[in-house]
C-alpha positions in Angstrom: 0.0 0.0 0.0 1.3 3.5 -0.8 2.0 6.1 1.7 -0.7 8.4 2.2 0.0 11.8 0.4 0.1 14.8 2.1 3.4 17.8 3.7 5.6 16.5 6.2 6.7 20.1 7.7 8.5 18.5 10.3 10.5 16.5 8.0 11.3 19.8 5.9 12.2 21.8 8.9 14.7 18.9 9.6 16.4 19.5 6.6 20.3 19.9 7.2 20.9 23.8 5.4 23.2 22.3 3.4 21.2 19.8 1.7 18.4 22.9 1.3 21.2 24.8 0.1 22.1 22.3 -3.0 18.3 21.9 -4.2 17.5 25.5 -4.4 20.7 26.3 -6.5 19.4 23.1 -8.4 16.4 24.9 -9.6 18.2 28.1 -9.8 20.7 27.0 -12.0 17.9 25.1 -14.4 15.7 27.9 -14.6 18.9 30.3 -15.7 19.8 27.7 -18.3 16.3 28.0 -19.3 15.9 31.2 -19.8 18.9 31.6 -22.1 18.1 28.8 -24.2 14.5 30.5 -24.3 16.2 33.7 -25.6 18.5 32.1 -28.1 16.4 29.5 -29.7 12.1 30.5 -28.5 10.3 30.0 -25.6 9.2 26.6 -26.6 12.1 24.8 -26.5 13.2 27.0 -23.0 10.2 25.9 -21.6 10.7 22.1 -22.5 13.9 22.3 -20.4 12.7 24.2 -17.6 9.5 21.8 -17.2 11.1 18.5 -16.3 14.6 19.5 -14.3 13.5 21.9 -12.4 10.7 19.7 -10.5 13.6 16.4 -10.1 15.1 17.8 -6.6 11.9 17.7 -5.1 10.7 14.9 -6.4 13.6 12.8 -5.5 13.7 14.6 -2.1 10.6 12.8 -1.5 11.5 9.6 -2.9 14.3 9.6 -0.7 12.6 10.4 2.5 9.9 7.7 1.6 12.3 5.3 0.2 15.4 5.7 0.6 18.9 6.4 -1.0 19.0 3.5 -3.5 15.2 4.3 -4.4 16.6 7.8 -5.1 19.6 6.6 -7.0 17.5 4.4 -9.1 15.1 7.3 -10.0 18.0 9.7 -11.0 19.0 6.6 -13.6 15.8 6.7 -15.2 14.9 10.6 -14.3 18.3 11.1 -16.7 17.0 8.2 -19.4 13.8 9.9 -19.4 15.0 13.7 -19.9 18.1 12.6 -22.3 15.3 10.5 -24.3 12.6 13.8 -24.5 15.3 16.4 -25.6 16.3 13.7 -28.9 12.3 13.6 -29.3 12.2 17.4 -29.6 15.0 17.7 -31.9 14.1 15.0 -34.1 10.3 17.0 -34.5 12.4 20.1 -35.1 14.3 19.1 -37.7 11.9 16.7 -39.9 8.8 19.1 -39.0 9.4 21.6 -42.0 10.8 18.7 -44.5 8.1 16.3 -43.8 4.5 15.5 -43.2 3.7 16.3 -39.1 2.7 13.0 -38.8 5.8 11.2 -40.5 8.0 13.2 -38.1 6.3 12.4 -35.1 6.4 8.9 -35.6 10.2 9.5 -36.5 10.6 11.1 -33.0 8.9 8.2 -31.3 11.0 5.8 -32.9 14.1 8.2 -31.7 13.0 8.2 -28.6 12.0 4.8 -28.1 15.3 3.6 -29.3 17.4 6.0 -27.1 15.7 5.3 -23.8 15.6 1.8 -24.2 19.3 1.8 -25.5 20.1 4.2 -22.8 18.6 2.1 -19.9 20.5 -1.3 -21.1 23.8 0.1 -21.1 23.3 1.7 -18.2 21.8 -1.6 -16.2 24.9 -3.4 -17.8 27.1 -0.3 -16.5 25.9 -1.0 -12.8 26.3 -4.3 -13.2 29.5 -4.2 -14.5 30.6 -2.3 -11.6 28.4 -3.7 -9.0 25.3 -2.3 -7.5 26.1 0.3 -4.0 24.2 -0.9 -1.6 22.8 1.7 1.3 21.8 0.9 4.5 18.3 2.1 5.7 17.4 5.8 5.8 15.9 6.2 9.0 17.0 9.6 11.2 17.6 8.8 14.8 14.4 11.4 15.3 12.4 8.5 14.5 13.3 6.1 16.9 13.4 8.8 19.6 10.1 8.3 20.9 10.7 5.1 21.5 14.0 5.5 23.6 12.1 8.4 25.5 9.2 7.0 26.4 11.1 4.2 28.0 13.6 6.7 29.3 10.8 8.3 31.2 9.4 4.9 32.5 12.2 3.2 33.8 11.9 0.7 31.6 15.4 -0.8 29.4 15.4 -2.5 25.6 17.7 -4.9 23.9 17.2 -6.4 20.0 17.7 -9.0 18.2 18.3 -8.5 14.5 18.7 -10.7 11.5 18.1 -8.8 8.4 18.5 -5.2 9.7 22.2 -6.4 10.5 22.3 -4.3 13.7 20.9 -1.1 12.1 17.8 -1.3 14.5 20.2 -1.0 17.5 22.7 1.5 15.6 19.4 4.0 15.2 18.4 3.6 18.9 22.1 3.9 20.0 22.2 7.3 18.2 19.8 9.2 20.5 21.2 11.2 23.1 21.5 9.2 26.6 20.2 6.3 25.0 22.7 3.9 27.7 20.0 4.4 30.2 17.2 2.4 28.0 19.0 0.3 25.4 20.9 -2.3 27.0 22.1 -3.7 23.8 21.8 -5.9 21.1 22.5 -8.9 19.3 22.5 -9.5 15.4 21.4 -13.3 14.7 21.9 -13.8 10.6 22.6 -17.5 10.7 19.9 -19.8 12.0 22.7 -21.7 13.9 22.9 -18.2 15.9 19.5 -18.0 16.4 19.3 -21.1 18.5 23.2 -20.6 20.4 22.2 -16.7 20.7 18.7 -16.2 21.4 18.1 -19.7 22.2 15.2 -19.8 19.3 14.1 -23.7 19.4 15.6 -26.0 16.3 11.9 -26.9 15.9 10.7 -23.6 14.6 13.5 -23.3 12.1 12.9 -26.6 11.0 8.9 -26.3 11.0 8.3 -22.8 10.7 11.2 -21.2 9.3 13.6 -18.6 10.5 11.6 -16.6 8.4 8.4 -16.5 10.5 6.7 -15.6 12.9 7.6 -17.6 15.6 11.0 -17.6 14.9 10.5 -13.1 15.0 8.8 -14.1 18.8 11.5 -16.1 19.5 14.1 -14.3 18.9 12.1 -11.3 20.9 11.6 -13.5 23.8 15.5 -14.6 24.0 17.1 -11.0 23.8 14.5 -9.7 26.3 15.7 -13.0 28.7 19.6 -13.2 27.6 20.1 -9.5 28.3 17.3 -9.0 31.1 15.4 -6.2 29.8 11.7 -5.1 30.2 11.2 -4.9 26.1 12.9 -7.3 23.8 12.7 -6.4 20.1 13.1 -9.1 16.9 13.2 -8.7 13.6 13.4 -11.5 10.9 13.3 -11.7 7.0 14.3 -12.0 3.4 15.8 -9.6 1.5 17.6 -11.3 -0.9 16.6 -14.1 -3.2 13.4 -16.1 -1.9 14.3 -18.3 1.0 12.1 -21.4 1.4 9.6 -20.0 -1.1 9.0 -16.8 1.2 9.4 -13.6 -1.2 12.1 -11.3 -0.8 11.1 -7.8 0.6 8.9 -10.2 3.6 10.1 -9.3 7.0 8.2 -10.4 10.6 9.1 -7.7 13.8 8.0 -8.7 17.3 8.4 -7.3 20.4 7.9 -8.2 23.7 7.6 -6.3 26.7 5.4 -5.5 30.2 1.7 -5.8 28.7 2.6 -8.3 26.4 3.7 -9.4 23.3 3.0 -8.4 19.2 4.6 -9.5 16.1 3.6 -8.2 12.2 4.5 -9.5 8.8 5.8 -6.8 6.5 6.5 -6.8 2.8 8.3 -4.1 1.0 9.3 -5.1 -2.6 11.2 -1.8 -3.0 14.6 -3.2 -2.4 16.8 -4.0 0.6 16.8 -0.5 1.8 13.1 0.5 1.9 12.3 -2.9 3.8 14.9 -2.7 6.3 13.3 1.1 7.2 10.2 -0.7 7.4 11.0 -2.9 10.0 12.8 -0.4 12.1 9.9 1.7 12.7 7.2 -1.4 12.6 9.9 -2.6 15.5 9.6 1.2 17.1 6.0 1.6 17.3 5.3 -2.5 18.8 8.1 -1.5 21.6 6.0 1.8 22.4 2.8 -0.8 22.5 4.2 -3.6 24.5 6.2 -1.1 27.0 2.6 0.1 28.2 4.8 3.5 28.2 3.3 6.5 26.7 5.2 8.8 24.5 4.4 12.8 23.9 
């Protein structure tokens, strides 16, 4: 399901300067290009460039927020196909318009830009390929995870986590916020099964019967780091991220938590890649703690 649309003002106002800085000279520096091709060669063709460009920071500022880095990155790839693609589209009607028919070089701009994208896009999947994909970890700012660690804080009340596909970044976030050694007690990162059962003592028969991606194995896991480290809450979070593991789809994740009124477990999925799944789980695994905890946060 898609993320409800709407203005995040707090998420603006949290914009480092800098990074405000570099999207308003963005648009800036579009819209002067613009208006010097408009005065050179016609509004028409000024207006082409101005339409598309000037719009990409924000957009992919959103994308990023929402998805993430690599979401962004992947977008700028075919943000760049897209625009490179139009501009040969224009030209092409520009120069066959007053030789030929309207038609006949319309359908010659199509073909153009057709053939451009599409070779455009294959060399550059074969580029990243070629020099191998940059992974992110998840975009989550500690502000997230905050109310979490205060809420607890203000309680009394301590937190450990156990982590397999998040690789630690659960516990990285919450170790981020400011006095966060008097609530997070620590945390332990579980990717093997064989962990799982030495580390968080999750039982051999729910990896065998259930599946370390499930979720008994997420309440397991929960369960042990809340014991093993002798904390109120106990956090877990299990999943696939990669190729499909015992038929379960990558992008399918299971958080649990575990804590004073109880215990609660969801199954995510986030097709979106690695990066957008893994911020998924860390704030599905933020707002169960808050629920479990019985503490309230402001």
């Amino acid at each position: 399901m898609s993320a409800p649309f709407g203005i995040r003002g707090h998420q603006i106002c949290g914009l480092p300067v800098q990074e405000l800085l570099i999207r308003f000279a963005f648009g800036a520096a579009i819209s002067l290009v613009a208006g010097i091709v408009s005065l050179l060669t016609g509004d028409k063709a000024g207006g082409m460039l101005l339409a598309f460009p000037a719009i990409l920071p924000a957009a992919l500022t959103l994308v990023e927020r929402n998805s993430g880095t690599s979401a962004a990155v992947s977008d700028v790839r075919g943000a760049a196909v897209g625009a490179i693609a139009l501009a040969l589209f224009a030209v092409t009607v520009k120069l066959l318009a007053t030789t030929i028919p309207v038609i006949a070089a319309l359908a010659a701009a199509a073909a153009v830009w057709a053939l451009a994208a599409g070779g455009i896009y294959l060399a550059g999947r074969l580029a990243a390929r070629l020099l191998v994909e940059t992974q992110y970890l998840p975009d989550v700012p500690a502000n997230e995870v905050e109310p979490l660690v205060a809420a607890l804080r203000r309680a009394g009340l301590t937190v450990a986590t156990a982590e397999s596909c998040t690789g630690g970044a659960l516990t990285a976030l919450l170790t981020a916020v400011p006095d966060a050694s008097r609530t997070v007690v620590g945390g332990i990162t579980a990717y093997t099964d064989e962990t799982k059962e030495a580390m968080l003592d999750v039982s051999p028969a729910i990896i065998a019967t259930e599946g370390a991606i499930s979720e008994a194995c997420a309440r397991a896991m929960a369960e042990g780091v809340r014991r093993r480290l002798q904390t109120d809450v106990g956090l877990g979070v299990t999943g696939v991220l990669g190729a499909a593991v015992d038929g379960v789809r990558p992008g399918t994740m299971f958080v649990a938590a575990v804590g004073p009124t109880g215990s609660r477990c969801e199954r995510l999925f986030n097709g979106g890649g690695p990066e957008a799944a893994r911020s998924d789980a860390i704030r599905k695994a933020v707002e169960l703690g808050l629920q479990v905890s019985g503490a309230r946060s402001r």
